[in-house]
Each structure stands twice: as structure tokens, then as C-alpha cells.
N, C-alpha and C positions, 0 to 999 in steps of 0.2 A: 491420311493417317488412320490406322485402327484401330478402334477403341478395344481394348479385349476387356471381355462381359466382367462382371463382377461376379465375385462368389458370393452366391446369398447369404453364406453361413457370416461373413462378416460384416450385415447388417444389422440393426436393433432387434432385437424381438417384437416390436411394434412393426416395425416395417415386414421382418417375415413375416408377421402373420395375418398384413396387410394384403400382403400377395398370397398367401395362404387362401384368403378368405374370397379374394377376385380370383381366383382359381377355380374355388368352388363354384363362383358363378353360372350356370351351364351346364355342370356337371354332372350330366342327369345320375349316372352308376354310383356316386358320389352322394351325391343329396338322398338317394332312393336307401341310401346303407345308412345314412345317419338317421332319417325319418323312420328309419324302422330297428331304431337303439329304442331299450325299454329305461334306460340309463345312463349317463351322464358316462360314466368307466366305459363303456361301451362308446360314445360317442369320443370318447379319448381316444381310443383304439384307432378308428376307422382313421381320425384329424392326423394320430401320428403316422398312421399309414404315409396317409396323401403327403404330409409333410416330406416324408423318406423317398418318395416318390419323385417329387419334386425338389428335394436337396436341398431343404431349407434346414434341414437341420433342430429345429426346433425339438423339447424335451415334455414332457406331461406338467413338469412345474409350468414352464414357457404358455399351454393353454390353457393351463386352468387357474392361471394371474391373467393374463392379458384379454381384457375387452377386443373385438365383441364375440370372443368363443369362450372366455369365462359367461357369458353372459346365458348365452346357447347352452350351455353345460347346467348354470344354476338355474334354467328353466327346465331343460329338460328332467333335473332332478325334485324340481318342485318346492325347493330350498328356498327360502325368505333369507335374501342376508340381512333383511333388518328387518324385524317385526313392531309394527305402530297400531294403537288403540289394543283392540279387544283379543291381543295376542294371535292374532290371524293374518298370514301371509298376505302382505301387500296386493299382490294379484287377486287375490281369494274377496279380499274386501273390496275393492273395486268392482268384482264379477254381479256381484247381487246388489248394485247402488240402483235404486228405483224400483226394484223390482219388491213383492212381496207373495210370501205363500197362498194369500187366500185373500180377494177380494174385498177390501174394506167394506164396512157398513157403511149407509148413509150416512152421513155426522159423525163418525167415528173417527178423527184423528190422531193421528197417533205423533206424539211429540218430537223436535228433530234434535238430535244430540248437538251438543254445543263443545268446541273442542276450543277452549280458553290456553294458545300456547303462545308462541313467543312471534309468529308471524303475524 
């Protein structure tokens, strides 16, 4: 008996862009055009291309809700969707944890902030 293939366009959009994203796996022409978007719109571009390509069907709403090329998109845009403590993007605050501009002094320490929340 044989199966005949399924049309991707009448899976979830979770699912196409599950296979969307293991497409990309590999793909060197693919990967090398996203890596070299200065922009997130640009990176839309290229996703719907592949998409069309591959007949998933998928629409710029479809990528730019759904994990994990929403996610790919809000980093390449550099966009915090949610900014905690000192109004600085999540990633941004994490980047400088330990580090400091100029070699403390002997004895000179410098206090650690205390963040009294609900965890």
C-alpha cells in the first residue's frame, strides 16, 4: 500500500517550521545568507524564501511568532522582549557579569547588588 506524502501546508506552523529549521541544518548557501542579514527583515526575507522553496507555505507572521526563528530574528535584532533590573537587555546584562573596567584596588570592594524579588 502507498502512502501518498503529505502536503506540508496542512501541518501546524510549529511543525512547518520544525522542518523549516532541520532544513536549514546543512545548508551552507542558506546559513551563509542569514549570517550575513544586518536585520532581522532581512533574515525574514531569506526564511521566507527557503520556506517557498520548500512549500511549506509558511507567511512572515508564521516566523516571526513561532520559536525558534522568532528567537533567531529577536537576537539578530538585538530586541530585549523583556527588560529586568537596570533597563538593559537581558543578554547585555549577562555579557559584563564578572567582569569590570579597571582592576580593583587592593581592599577595595565594591558591594553586590541584592535583588529582593519573589524567587
Amino acid at each position: 500500500m502507498d502512502a501518498q506524502p503529505t502536503d506540508p501546508r496542512t501541518l501546524s506552523v510549529g511543525q512547518r517550521v520544525a522542518i523549516l529549521v532541520k532544513a536549514l541544518d546543512g545548508a551552507r548557501r542558506t546559513n551563509e545568507a542569514l549570517a550575513n542579514c544586518s536585520n532581522g527583515d532581512q533574515m525574514v526575507e531569506v526564511l521566507l524564501d527557503a520556506s517557498a522553496k520548500l512549500g511549506l507555505g509558511l507567511t512572515r507572521a508564521d516566523l516571526t511568532r513561532t520559536p525558534p526563528i522568532r528567537d533567531w530574528i529577536w537576537w539578530k535584532n538585538k530586541e530585549a522582549l523583556l527588560t529586568i533590573g537596570d533597563a538593559r537587555p537581558r543578554y547585555q546584562q549577562d555579557g559584563d557579569r564578572g567582569k569590570s573596567a579597571e582592576p580593583a584596588a587592593e581592599g577595595d570592594v565594591t558591594p553586590r547588588r541584592r535583588f529582593l524579588g519573589l524567587f
